[in-house]
C-alpha positions in Angstrom: 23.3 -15.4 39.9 25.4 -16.3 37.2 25.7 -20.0 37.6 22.0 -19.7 37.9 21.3 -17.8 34.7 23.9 -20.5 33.2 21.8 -23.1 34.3 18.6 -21.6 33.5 20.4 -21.7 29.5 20.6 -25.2 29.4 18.5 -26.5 26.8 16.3 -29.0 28.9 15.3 -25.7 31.1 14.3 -23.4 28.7 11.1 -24.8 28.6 8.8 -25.0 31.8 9.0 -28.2 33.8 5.8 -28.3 34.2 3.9 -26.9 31.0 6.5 -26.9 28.6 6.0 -23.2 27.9 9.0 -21.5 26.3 11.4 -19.0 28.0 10.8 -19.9 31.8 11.8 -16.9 34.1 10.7 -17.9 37.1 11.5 -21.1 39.6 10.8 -23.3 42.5 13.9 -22.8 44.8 13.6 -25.9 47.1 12.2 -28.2 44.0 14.8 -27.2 42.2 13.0 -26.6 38.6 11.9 -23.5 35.9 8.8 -22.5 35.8 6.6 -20.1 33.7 4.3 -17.1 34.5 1.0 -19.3 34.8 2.6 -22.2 36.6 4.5 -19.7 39.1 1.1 -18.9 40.5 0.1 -22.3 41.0 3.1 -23.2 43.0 3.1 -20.4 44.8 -0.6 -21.3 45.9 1.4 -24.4 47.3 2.9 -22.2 50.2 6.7 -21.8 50.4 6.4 -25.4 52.5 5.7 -27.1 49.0 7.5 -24.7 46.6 9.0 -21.4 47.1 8.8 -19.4 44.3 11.1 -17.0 42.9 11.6 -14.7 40.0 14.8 -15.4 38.0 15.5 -11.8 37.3 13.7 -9.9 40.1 14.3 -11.5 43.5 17.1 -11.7 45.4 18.7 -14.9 46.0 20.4 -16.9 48.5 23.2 -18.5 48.4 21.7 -21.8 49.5 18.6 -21.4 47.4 21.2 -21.2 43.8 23.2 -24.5 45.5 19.9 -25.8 45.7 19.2 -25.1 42.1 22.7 -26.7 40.9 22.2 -29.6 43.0 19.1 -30.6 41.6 20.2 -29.7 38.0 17.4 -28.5 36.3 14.2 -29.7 35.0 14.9 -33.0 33.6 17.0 -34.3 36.7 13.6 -33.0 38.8 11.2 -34.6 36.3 12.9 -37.6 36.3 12.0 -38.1 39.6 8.8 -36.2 40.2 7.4 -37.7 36.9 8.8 -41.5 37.1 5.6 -42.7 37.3 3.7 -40.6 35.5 0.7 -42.8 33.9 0.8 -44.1 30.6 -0.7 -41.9 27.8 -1.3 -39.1 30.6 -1.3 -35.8 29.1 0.6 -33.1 31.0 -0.8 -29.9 30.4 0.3 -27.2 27.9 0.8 -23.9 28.1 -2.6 -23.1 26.2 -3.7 -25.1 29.0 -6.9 -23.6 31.4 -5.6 -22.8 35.0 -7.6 -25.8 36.3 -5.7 -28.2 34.5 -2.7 -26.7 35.7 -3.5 -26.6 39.2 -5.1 -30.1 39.1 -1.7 -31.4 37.8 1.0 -29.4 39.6 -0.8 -30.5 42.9 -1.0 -34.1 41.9 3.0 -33.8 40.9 4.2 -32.2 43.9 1.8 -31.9 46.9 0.4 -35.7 46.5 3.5 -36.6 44.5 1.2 -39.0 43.1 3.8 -39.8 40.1 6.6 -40.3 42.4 8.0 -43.5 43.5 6.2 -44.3 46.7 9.4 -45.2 48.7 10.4 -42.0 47.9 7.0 -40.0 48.9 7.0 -37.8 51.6 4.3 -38.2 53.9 4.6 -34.8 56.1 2.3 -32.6 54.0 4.8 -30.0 54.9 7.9 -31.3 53.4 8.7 -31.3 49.8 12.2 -33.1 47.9 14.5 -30.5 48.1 17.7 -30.7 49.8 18.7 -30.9 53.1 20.2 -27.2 53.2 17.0 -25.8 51.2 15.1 -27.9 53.9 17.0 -25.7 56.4 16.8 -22.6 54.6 12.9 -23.2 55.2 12.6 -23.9 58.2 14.8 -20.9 58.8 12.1 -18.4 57.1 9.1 -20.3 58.0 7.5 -17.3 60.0 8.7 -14.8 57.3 7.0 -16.3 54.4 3.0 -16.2 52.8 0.6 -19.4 53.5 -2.4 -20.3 51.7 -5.7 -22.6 52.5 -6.3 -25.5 50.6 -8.6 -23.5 48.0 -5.9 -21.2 46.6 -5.0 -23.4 43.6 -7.7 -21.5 41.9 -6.5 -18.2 42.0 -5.1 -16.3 39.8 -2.2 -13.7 40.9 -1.7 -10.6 39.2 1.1 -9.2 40.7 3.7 -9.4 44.2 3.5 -7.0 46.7 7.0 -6.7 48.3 6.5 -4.6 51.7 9.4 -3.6 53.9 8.4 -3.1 57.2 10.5 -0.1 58.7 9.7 1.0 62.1 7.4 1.2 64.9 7.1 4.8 66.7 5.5 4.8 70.7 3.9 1.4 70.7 1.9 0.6 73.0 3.2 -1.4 76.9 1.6 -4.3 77.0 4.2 -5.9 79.9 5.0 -4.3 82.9 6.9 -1.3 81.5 7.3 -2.2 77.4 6.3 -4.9 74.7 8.2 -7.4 72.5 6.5 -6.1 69.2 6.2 -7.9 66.0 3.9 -7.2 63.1 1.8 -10.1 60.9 0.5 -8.8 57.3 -2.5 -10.5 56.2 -3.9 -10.6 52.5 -6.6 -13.2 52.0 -5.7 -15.9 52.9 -1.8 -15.3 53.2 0.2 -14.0 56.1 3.7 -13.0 56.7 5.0 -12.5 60.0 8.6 -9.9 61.3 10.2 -11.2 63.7 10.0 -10.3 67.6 12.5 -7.4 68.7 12.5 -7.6 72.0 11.6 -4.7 74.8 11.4 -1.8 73.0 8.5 0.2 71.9 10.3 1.9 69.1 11.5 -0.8 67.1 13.4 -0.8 63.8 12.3 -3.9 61.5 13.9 -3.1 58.1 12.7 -6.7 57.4 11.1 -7.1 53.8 8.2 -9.5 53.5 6.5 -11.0 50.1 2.9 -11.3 49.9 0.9 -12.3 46.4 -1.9 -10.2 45.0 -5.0 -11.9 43.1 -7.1 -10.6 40.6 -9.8 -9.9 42.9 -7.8 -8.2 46.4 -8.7 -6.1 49.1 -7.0 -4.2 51.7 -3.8 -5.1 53.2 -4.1 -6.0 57.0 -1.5 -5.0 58.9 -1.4 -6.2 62.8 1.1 -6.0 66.1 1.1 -8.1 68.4 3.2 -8.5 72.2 5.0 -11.5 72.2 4.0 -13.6 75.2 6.0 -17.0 76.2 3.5 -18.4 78.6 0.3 -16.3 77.5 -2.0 -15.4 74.4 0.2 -12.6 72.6 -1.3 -9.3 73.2 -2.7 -7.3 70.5 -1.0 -3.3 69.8 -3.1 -1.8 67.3 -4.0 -2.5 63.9 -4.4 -0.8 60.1 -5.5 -1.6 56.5 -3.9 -0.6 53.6 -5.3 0.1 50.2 -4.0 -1.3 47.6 -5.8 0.1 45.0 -4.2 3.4 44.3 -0.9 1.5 44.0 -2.2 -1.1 41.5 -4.7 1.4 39.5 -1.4 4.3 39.0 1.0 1.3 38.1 -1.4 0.0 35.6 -1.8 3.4 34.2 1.5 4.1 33.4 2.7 1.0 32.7 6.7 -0.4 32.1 8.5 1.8 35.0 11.9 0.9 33.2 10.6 3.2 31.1 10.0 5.8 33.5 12.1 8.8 34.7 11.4 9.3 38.5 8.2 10.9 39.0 5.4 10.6 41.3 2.6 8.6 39.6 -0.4 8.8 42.1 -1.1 8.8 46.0 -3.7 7.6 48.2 -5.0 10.6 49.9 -5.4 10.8 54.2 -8.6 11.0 55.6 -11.2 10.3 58.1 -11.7 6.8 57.6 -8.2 5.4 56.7 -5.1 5.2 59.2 -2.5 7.4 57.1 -0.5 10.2 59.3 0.0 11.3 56.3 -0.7 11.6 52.5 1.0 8.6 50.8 2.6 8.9 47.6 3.0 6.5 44.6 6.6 6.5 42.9 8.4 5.5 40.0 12.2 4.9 41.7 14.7 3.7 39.4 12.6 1.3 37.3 10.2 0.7 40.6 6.9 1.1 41.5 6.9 2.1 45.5 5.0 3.4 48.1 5.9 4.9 51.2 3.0 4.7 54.2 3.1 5.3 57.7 0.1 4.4 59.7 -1.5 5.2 63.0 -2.6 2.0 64.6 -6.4 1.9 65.3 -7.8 0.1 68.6 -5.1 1.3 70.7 -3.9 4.0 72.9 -0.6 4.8 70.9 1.2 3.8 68.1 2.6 4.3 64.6 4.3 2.1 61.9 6.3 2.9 58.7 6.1 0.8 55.9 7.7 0.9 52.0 5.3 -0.9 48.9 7.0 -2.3 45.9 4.4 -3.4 43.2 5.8 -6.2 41.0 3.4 -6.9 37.9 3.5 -10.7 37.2 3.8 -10.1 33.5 7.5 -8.7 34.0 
């Protein structure tokens, strides 16, 4: 993290490749530039096959994913290339620009790579020009990361939902005498997927998944599935999260850095949700979490544990 801070400091990326907004803190891994707040949203509407997005000072980073960075070398190296044939007396947006703009351009630049040399163009619509090993890297995570459809350009995200998925407790058999369980998240249009652990109906995930919240959400699908080689993967049960109580007691409050630990709301069990159990809303060391366990719905047995981390996109 060091080299990349140091690299992030260099005067050609302290402005946003894109928009030319000051003070970038967040970038595109596999593209290898610094973004800002507003542009961040738009690339991560791309899907992680385009640009994956990460937060200079919040996420966790790979290895790979700072070599990537280096490699590269920073805005001007990528713009150089991305932007060689940008058209005369085109104006790139600003950062007072509207989100259309933005959208309209950062797709043209990087999905169409309409300003790039065309020997150099990509024609997979699933590739982008980042290394080979962020290429790998990927590939690697292809099943852990969010996708979007074709309209998500337009939206505007508010915040990143981080949620680690924990357990599974007496899942259901779907073979002969267990399952193979994973779980799929769906928000909008985006899913993340766990990966498959394999017979065993109380499986331990500890896997942590990203999923981006617009201004206008609604509940958090959750879903497990039986993997199947040579069949349709059966469904185990299935839950919705709201999201609301998080969001609305974060909001309240606001900076948690500037929060002792304290419980700062909780969505309540009922009737007509799936919670075993009230669920509370925390302020843990400078984080807004949540914990949840669920009984799956549409099934003979089943429960799932889950943590929420809320991650304003103003921070």
């Amino acid at each position: 993290m060091k080299k990349l801070k140091e690299l992030l400091h260099k005067s050609d990326n302290r402005i946003c490749a894109d928009c030319s907004a000051p003070d970038p803190k967040w970038a595109s891994a596999n593209i290898g530039v610094f973004i800002c707040l507003k542009c961040s949203g738009v690339h991560r509407s791309l899907g992680t096959h385009v640009s994956k997005v990460l937060s200079v000072t919040l996420d966790q980073w790979t290895d790979d994913e700072i070599n990537s960075m280096i490699e590269v070398g920073g805005n001007s190296y990528a713009n150089a290339i991305y932007e060689a044939f940008l058209p005369e007396g085109y104006h790139k947006p600003h950062q007072d620009s509207s989100q259309e703009e933005r959208a309209d351009f950062i797709r043209s630049k990087y999905e169409s790579q309409e300003f790039l040399k065309p020997s150099l163009r990509i024609v997979s619509s699933k590739s982008s020009l980042g290394t080979t090993d962020s290429r790998k890297h990927m590939d690697n995570n292809a099943s852990h990361s969010a996708s979007f459809n074709s309209e998500a350009g337009m939206v505007e995200f508010i915040g990143i939902l981080k949620v680690k998925v924990i357990r599974g407790t007496k899942l259901a058999v779907r073979d002969l005498i267990t399952s193979d369980p994973y779980v799929i998240l769906t928000l909008g249009q985006q899913k993340a997927k766990t990966s498959v652990i394999k017979r065993n109906l109380n499986p331990v995930w500890n896997e942590e998944l990203k999923l981006s919240v617009p201004q206008k959400y609604g509940a958090l699908k959750l879903e497990v599935f039986d993997y199947d080689l040579l069949s349709r993967d059966d469904k185990m049960g299935e839950a919705e999260i709201d999201l609301q109580p998080m969001i609305s007691a974060a909001r309240a409050f606001g900076d948690p850095d500037l929060l002792a630990d304290m419980q700062i709301g909780k969505w309540l069990k009922s009737p007509d949700n799936a919670l075993v159990r009230d669920s509370p809303v925390s302020v843990v060391n400078g984080k807004v979490k949540q914990e949840v366990s669920l009984k799956l719905q549409n099934v003979e047995s089943g429960e799932v544990d889950l943590e929420l981390e809320w991650i304003p996109l103003n921070q």
